[in-house]
N, C-alpha and C positions, 0 to 999 in steps of 0.2 A: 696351363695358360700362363703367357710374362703376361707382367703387370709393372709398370713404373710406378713407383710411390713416391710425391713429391710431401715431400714434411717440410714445413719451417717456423721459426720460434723462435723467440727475443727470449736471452738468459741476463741475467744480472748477477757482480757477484764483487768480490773485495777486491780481486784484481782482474787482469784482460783477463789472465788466460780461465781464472775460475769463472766470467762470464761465458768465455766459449763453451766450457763442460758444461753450464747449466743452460746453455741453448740447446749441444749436441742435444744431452738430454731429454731436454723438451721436447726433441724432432723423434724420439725413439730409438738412438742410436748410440748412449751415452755407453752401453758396456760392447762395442764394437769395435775391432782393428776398423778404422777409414781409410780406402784405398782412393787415393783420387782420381779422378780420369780429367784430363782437361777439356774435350769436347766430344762428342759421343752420336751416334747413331740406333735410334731405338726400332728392335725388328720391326721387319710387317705383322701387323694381327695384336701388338703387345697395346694393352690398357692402360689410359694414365688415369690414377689415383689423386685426386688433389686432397691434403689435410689430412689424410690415414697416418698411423704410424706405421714402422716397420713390425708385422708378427714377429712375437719372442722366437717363433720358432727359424725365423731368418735367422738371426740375431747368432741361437745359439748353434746351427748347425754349420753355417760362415759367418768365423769370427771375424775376416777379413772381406768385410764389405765394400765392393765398388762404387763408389758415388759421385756426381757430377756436386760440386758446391759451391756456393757465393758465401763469404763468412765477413765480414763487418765488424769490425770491436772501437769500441769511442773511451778513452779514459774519461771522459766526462762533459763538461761543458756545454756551449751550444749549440747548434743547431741537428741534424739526424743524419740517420744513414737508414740503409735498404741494400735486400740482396734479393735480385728476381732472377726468376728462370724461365724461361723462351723455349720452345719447340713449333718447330714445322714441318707440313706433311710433303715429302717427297712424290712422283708418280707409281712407287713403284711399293707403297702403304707402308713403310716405313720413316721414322720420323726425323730431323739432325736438332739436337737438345743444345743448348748452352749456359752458362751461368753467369751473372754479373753482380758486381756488387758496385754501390756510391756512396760519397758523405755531399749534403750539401748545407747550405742556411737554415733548411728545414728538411724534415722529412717527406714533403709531396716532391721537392726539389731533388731529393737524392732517387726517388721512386722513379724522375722522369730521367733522369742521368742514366739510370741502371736502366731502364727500358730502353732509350735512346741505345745503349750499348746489345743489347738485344738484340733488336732489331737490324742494325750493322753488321752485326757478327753473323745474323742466320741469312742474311742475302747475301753476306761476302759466300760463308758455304753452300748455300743450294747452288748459286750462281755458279760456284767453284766445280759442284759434283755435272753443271750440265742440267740442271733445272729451272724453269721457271719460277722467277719469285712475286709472289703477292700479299703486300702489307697486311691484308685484312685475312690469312688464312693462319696468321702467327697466334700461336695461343701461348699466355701468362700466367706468373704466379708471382703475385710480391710480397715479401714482410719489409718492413718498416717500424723506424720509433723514433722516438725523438733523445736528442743528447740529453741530459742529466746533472744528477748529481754524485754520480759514481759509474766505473765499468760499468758499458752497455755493450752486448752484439747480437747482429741479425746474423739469422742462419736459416738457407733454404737447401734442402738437398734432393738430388734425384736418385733414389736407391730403387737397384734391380729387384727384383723377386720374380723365380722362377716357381710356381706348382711344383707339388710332387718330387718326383724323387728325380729331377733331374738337375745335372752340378752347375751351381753360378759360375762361370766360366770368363775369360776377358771377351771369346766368341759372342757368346751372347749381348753382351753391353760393347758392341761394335767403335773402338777407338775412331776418333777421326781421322786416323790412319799419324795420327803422333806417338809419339813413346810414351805408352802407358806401361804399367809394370804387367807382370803375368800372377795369375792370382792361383793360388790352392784351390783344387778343386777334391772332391769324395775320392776318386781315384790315384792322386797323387801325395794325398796322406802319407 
């Protein structure tokens, strides 16, 4: 069975980038090669996980993980940011995912920025692939936080997981027909 597992999680740290490793982290993907996909297609049948982390056993058997991500880092100061993720169901049970990230005055302000972007981007593609689109069939995932007083970043990500003994593949985590890179699979070891 696929399964989409959305993880996301505010790291903190001395500098940006040790905030990012302490969000990856926190999403369950801190000892992972990150491969990014920039907008993605999730098969018919596959499961979305919201708040799961990635099993170790993802982790350690592809070390190069494909991932859709909105990543956010604030060296400090006021007001927040937010990274959400969006998916919508196609007719043909398949889902088109995207990612976004904001900074605004506040964190509800950057939450509506990043949804705002969302929901743009998943009627620009359904629309794109020849679909109907309807505002209330869009499903969400936000983290958010507020700026501070040291490195902060939001991190949401959408990592594949395939059951069993079959290879994470770029097939599987369907590119929106952009240049994504081609991933290692079991076979090509």
């Amino acid at each position: 069975m696929t399964r989409v597992i959305i993880a996301g999680a505010v790291g903190r740290g001395r500098t940006q980038q040790s905030s990012v490793d302490a969000a990856l982290r926190a999403c369950g993907t801190g000892g992972a090669l990150l491969v990014p996909v920039l907008s993605a297609t999730i098969p018919p049948g596959a499961a979305i996980h919201i708040g799961a982390s990635p099993p170790s056993r993802l982790i350690e058997r592809w070390p190069r993980l494909p991932v859709l991500a909105a990543i956010r880092s604030v060296a400090g100061g006021e007001g927040g940011i937010a990274a959400a993720i969006g998916w919508y169901p196609c007719r043909d049970g398949s889902k088109v995912i995207v990612a976004h990230d904001a900074a605004a005055e506040d964190p509800v302000l950057a939450e509506l920025d990043a949804l705002s972007s969302i929901y743009a981007s998943l009627r620009d593609m359904t629309e794109g692939r020849g679909e109907p689109f309807d505002g209330l069939s869009v499903e969400t995932h936000v983290v958010s936080a507020p700026a501070g007083a040291g490195p902060l970043t939001v991190a949401i990500l959408a990592i594949l997981d395939v059951a069993g003994d079959e290879p994470v593949a770029h097939a599987e985590f369907l590119p929106g027909h952009y240049g994504v890179p081609d991933l290692v699979t079991e076979e090509s070891r």
